[in-house]
C-alpha positions in Angstrom: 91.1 37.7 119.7 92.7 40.5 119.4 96.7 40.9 117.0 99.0 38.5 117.6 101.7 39.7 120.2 105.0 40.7 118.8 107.9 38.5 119.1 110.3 41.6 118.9 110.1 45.1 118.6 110.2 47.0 115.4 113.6 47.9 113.9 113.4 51.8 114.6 117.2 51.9 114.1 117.0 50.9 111.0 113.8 52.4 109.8 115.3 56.1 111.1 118.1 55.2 109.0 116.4 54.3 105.9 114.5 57.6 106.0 117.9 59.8 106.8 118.9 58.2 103.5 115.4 59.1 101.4 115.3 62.4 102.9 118.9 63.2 101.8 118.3 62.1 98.2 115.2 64.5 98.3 116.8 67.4 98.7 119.8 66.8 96.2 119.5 69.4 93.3 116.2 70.3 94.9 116.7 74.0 93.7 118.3 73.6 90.6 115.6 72.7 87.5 112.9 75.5 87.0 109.1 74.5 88.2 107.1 72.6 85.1 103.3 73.3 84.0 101.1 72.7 85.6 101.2 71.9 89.1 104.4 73.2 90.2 103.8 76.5 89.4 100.2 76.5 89.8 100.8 75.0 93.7 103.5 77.9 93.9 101.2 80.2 93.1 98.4 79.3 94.6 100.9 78.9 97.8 102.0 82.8 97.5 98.9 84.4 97.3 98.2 82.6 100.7 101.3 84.0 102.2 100.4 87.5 101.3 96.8 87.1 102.3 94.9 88.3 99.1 92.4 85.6 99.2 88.6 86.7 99.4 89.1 85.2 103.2 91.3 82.9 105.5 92.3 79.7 104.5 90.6 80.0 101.1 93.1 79.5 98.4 92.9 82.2 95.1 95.0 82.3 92.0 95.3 85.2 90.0 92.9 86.6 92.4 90.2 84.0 91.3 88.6 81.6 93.7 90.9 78.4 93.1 88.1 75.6 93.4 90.8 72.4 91.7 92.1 71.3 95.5 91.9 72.3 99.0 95.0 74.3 100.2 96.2 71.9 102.7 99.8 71.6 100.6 100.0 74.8 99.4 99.4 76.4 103.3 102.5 74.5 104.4 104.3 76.0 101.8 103.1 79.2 102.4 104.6 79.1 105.9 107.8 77.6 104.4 107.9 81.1 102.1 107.0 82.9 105.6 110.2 82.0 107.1 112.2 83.0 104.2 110.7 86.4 103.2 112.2 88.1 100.3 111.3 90.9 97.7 111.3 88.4 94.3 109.4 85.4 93.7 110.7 82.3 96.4 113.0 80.2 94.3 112.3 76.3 93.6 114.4 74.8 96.8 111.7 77.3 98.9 108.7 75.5 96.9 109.9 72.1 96.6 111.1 71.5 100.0 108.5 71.0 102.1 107.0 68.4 99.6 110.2 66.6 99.4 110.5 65.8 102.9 106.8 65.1 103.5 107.0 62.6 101.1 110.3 60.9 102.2 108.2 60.0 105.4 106.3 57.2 103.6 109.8 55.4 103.6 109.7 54.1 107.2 105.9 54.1 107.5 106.2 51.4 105.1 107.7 49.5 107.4 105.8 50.4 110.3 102.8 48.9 108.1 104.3 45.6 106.9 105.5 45.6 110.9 101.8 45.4 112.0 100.9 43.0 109.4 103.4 40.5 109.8 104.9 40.7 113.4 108.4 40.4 114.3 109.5 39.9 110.5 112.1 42.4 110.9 113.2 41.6 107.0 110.4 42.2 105.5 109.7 45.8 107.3 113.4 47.0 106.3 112.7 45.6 102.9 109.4 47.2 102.3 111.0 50.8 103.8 113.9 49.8 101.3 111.8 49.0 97.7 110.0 52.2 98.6 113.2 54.3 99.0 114.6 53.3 95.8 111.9 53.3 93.1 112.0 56.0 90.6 108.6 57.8 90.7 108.0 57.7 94.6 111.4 59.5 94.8 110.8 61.7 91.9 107.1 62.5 92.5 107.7 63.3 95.9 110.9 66.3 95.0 108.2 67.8 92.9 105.8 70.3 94.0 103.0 68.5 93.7 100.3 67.0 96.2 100.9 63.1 95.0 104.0 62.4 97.2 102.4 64.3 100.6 98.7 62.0 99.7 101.2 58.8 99.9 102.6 59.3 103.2 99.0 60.7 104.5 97.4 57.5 103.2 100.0 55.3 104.9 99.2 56.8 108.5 95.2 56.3 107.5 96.1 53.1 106.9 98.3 52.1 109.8 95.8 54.4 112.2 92.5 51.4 110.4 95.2 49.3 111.1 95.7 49.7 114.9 92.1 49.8 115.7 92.6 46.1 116.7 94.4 47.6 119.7 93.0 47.1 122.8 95.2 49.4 124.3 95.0 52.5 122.8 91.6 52.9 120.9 91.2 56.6 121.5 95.2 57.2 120.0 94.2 54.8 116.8 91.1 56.4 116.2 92.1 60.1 116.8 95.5 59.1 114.3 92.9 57.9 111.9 90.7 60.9 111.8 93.9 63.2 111.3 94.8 61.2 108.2 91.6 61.4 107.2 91.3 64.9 107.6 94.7 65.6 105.6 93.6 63.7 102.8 90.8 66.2 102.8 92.9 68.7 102.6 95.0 67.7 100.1 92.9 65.3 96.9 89.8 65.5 98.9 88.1 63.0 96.7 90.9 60.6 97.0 90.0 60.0 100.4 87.4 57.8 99.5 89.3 54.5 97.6 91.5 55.0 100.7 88.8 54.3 102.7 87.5 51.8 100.6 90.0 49.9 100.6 90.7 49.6 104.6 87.1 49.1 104.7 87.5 46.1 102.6 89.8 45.0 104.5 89.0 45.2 107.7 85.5 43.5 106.7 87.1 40.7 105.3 88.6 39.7 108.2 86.2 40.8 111.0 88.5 43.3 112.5 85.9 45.8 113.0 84.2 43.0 115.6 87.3 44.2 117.9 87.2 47.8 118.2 86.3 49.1 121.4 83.3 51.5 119.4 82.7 54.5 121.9 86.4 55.3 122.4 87.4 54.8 119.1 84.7 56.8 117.2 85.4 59.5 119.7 89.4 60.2 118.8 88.0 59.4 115.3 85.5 62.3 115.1 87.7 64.5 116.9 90.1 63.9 114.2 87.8 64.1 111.2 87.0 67.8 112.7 89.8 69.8 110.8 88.8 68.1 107.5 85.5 68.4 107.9 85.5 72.3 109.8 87.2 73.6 105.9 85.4 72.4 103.6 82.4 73.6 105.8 84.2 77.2 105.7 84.3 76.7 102.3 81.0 76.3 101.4 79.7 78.8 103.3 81.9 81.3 102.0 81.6 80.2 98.2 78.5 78.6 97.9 78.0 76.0 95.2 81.4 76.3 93.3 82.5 75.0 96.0 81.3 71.2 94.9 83.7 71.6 91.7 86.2 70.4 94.3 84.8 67.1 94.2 82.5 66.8 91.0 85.3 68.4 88.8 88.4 66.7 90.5 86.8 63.2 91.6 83.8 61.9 89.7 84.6 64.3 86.9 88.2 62.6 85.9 85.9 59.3 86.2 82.6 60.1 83.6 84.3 62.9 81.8 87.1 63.3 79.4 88.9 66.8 81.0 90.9 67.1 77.6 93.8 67.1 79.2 96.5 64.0 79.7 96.7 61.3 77.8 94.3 59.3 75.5 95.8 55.9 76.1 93.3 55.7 79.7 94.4 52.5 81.6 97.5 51.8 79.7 98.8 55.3 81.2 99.0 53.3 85.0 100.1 50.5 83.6 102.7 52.0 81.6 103.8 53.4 84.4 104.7 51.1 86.7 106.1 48.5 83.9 108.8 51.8 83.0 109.1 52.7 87.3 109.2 49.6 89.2 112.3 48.2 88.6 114.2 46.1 90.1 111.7 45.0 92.3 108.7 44.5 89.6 110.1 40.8 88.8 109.0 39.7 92.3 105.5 40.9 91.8 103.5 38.2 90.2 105.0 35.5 93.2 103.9 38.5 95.4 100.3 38.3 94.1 100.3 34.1 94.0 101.7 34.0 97.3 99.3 36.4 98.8 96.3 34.6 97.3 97.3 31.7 98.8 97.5 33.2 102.3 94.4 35.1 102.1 93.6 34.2 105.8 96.7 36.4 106.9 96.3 39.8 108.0 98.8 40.7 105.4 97.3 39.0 103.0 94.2 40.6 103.1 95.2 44.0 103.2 97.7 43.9 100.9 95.5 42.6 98.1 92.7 45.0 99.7 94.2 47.8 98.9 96.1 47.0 95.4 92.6 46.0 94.4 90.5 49.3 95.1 93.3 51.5 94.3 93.8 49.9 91.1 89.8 50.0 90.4 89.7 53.9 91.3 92.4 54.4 89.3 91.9 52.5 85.7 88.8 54.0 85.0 89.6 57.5 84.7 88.8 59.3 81.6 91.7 61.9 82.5 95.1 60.2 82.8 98.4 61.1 83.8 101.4 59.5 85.0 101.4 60.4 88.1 97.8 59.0 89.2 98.9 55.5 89.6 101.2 57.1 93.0 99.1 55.7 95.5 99.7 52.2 93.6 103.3 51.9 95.0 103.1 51.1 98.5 100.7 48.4 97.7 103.6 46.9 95.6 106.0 47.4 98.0 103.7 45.9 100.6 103.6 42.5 98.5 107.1 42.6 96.9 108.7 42.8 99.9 108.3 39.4 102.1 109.4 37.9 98.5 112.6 40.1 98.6 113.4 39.2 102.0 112.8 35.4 101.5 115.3 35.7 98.8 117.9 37.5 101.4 116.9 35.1 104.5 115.7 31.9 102.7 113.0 31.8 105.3 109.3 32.7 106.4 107.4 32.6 109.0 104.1 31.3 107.5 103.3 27.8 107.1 102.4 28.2 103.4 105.5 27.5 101.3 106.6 30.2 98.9 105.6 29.3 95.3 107.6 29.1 92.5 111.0 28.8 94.9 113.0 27.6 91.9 112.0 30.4 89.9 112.8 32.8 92.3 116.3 31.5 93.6 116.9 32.7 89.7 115.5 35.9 90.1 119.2 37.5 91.5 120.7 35.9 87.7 118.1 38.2 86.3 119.3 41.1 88.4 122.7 40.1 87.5 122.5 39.9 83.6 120.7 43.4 83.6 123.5 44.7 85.6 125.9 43.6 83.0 123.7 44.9 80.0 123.6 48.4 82.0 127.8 48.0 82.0 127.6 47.3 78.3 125.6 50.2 77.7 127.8 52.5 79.4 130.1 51.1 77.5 128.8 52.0 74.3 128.3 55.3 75.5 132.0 56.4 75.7 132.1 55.8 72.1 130.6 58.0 69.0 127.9 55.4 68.2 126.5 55.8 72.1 126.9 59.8 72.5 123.1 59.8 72.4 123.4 57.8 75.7 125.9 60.0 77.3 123.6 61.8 79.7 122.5 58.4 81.4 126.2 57.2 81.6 126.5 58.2 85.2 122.9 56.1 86.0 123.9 53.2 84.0 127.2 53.0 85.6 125.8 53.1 89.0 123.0 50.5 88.2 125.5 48.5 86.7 127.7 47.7 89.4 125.1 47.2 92.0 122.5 45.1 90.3 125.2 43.2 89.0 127.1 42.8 92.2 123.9 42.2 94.2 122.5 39.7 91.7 126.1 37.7 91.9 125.7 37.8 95.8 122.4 37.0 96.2 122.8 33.7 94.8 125.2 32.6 97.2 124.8 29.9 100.0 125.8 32.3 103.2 123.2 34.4 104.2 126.3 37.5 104.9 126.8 37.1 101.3 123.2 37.6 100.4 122.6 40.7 103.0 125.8 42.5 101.4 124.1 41.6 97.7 120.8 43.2 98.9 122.6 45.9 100.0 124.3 46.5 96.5 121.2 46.1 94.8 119.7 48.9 97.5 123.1 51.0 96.7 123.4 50.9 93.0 119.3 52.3 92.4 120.1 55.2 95.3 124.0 55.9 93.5 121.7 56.2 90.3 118.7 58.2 92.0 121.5 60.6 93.2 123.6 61.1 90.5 120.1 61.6 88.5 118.7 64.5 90.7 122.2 66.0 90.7 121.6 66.8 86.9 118.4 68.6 85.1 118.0 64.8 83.6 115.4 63.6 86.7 112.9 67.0 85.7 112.5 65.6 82.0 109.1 67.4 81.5 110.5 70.5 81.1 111.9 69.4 77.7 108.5 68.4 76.0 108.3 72.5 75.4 110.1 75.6 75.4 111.9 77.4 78.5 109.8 79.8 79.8 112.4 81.9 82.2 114.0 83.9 79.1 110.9 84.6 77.8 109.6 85.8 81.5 112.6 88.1 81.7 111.1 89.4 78.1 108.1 90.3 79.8 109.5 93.2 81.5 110.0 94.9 78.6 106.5 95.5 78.3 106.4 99.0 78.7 103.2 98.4 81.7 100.8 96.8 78.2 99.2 93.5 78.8 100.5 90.8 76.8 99.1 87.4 75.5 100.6 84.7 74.1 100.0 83.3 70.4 100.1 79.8 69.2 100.3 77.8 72.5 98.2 76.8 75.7 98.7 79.2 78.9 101.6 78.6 80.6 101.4 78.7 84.7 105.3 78.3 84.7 105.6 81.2 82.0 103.1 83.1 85.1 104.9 82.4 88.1 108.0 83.3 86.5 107.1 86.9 84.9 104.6 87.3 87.9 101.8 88.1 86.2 99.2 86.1 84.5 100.1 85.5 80.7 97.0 84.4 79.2 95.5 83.0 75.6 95.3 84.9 73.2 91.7 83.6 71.9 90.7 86.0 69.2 93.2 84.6 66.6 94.3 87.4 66.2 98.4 87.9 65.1 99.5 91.4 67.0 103.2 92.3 66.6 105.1 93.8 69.1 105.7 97.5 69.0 108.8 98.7 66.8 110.8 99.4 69.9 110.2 95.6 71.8 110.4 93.7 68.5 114.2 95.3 68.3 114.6 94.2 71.6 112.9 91.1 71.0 115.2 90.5 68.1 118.6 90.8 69.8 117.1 88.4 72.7 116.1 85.8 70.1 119.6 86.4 68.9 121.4 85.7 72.1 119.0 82.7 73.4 119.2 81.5 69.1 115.9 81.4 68.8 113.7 82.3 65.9 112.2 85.8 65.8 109.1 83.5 64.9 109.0 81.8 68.2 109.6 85.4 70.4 106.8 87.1 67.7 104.6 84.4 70.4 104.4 87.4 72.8 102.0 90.6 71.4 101.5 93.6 73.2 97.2 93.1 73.1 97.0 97.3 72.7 
């Protein structure tokens, strides 16, 4: 048998409008906060050698003029064009870099719902709700601002997913199969090596329920292949242009981060992800472990299965890494979102449209009075923050205040009997995390990474003191942010060797330590290498 017909049609209304909303927030401060090390500025980089064309051949990415073997350009070319359009003498700014990422990665908002749509058809609540947890949590809305490849992979995992998902369709094998190959090849484009938990974990679950037995096989292998040929046609190009380095792309950046320890990240491993998502999936991460129970218990839905499918593989691709950082556990979040959300939307609607009762109902009719009494704690906080003992809290005053009011607000109207009541206590709850999200990305605050080390624009503008020598830096790690800024490449200086500036820079040097109050210690970083 093929999927169950739909009792009515998918809420694009409201899934339009929930993306107008995430791309808006995107772009708020976009431009504001320098790029970080290292994958903002290396991505920029890499980005604007494309546009000018100084790569060994088309299509292959360089940096510094060296082969860049880390990730295939499929990012960095779209932000290449983006710099096309915009041409200027100086280096783009950060709005020019960031903005093409930004919106990419807002589009995982209604394909979210799209998804829960085809799993659970004509539950119109649960596909807003999914589009809504997904608008509003902290690292899928931060990630995606950043120039980095981790919000663009979400959104091109959900269309793999929702193009494995449609297969079932009778009607329209060819369309399903050629939007699966597509995905498929973007994903090669962008983590190539990520491509293949994704697939996993489709796989998984189409086997476990048989879908696969209802594919129409010639037509859909045929849009599928067709699709697959971009992908596949690059890394092709690449190897035949750089030979064997050109398997780093998956040994060093897939199986490598797996048996190897990169020395770089964190040395916590698998607490990193789950660190992670304890600190980013609030409010939403209370209805998780009835998400998981529930799920289990209707493992013979189509929902079900693929929900748990692909939290499963994910989260097995994921822990084991040897090389952790907090932004690997980004593919985890529309799995959440896929689960939380039929909990959230029982909780609005009191209702479902399985057979299986919702465990632990009691528990969760408290679950708003959770909301609620964290609301109130946020108030107090803020609170405290207008006086001397709080000034350490003043930067987060704006947040807080915004959380407050609609967590509190919600929480209060969520627990009542009309089901108006509980849509407008949603909607608070919705309103106070976006108010928060916005006033955050108005501010330097959301870009925190940039205040683990010293600003690297001042000392960039240093550089051009430098009198044409080459300079190395002293005492620290190359900085790609300190080399897209001073455009040029700023490396190590390994010999250990201490060599002051010349008589005339370290004056200069001086009075711009002076003026920035910095050390003369910290500006002797920079050595003319003559």
């Amino acid at each position: 048998m093929g999927p169950p017909p739909m009792p009515s049609r998918l809420p694009w209304r409201g899934l339009f409008t929930l993306w107008a909303v995430a791309a808006s927030l995107s772009v708020i401060g976009l431009g504001e906060v320098p790029l970080r090390d290292f994958d903002e500025a290396t991505v920029a980089r890499v980005a604007l050698e494309l546009h000018q064309g100084t790569g060994e051949a088309a299509l292959l990415p360089t940096l510094w003029g060296n082969p860049y073997l880390n990730k295939a350009p499929g990012l960095h070319l779209i932000i290449a064009a983006v710099i096309g359009m915009n041409p200027v003498s100086e280096l783009p700014d950060e709005w020019t870099i960031r903005i093409a990422p930004a919106l990419l990665s807002s589009i995982v908002v209604p394909l979210g719902g799209m998804i829960l749509w085809r799993l659970r058809p004509g539950d119109r609540a649960s596909a807003l709700a999914t589009s809504a947890i997904l608008m509003t949590l902290l690292p899928v809305a931060r990630h995606g601002r950043l120039a980095m490849l981790d919000g663009t992979q979400l959104t091109v995992m959900a269309v793999l997913w929702l193009g494995l998902m449609q297969l079932m369709d009778t009607r329209r094998p060819r369309w399903a199969g050629l939007m699966t190959g597509l995905a498929a090849s973007a994903m090669l484009l962008l983590k190539a090596p990520l491509l293949l938990p994704a697939a996993a974990a489709g796989a998984l679950a189409i086997a476990w329920g048989g879908e696969w037995k209802r594919w129409q096989w010639p037509k859909a292998c045929f849009g599928l292949a067709a699709g697959l040929i971009p992908g596949l046609a690059w890394h092709g190009w690449h190897a035949l242009v750089r030979g064997q380095s050109a398997l780093w792309l998956w040994g060093g950046d897939g199986a490598g981060r797996v048996l190897l320890d990169a020395g770089e990240g964190s040395d916590l491993g698998w607490r990193v992800p789950v660190i992670e998502m304890l600190e980013g999936g609030w409010p939403w991460l209370v209805l998780f472990p009835t998400a998981i129970l529930w799920s289990w218990r209707l493992r013979s839905t189509r929902w079900s299965r693929w929900s748990l499918s692909l939290t499963v593989i994910l989260t097995a691709s994921i822990l084991p890494l040897r090389t952790q950082l907090p932004w690997y556990s980004h593919s985890l979040w529309l799995p959440v979102a896929l689960l939380c959300a039929p909990v959230f939307a029982w909780i609005v609607t009191r209702r479902t449209t399985f057979e299986t009762p919702l465990p632990m109902r009691g528990l969760l009719r408290r679950v708003p009075l959770l909301w609620s009494l964290m609301g109130v704690l946020l108030l107090i906080a803020m609170g405290v923050s207008l006086t001397p003992y709080g000034s350490a809290l003043s930067d987060y005053r704006g947040p807080a205040a915004a959380l407050g009011v609609g967590w509190s607000a919600g929480g209060f109207l969520l627990m009542a009997s009309r089901i108006r009541q509980r849509q407008m206590g949603a909607l608070s709850l919705v309103c106070g995390n976006l108010g928060a999200l916005a006033l955050m990305f108005s501010t330097p605050l959301w870009h925190w990474e940039l205040n683990e080390t010293w600003p690297v624009q001042p000392v960039a503008a240093l550089t051009e003191s430098g009198l044409g020598l080459p300079i190395t830096i002293v005492g620290h790690d190359e900085r790609p942010s300190l080399n897209w800024y001073a455009n040029q490449r700023i490396p190590r200086n390994r010999s250990g060797q201490r060599l002051l500036l010349s008589d005339e820079r370290q004056q200069g040097c001086t009075v711009m330590a002076r003026h920035l109050e910095w050390t003369l210690n910290d500006c002797d970083n920079l050595t003319d290498n003559d």
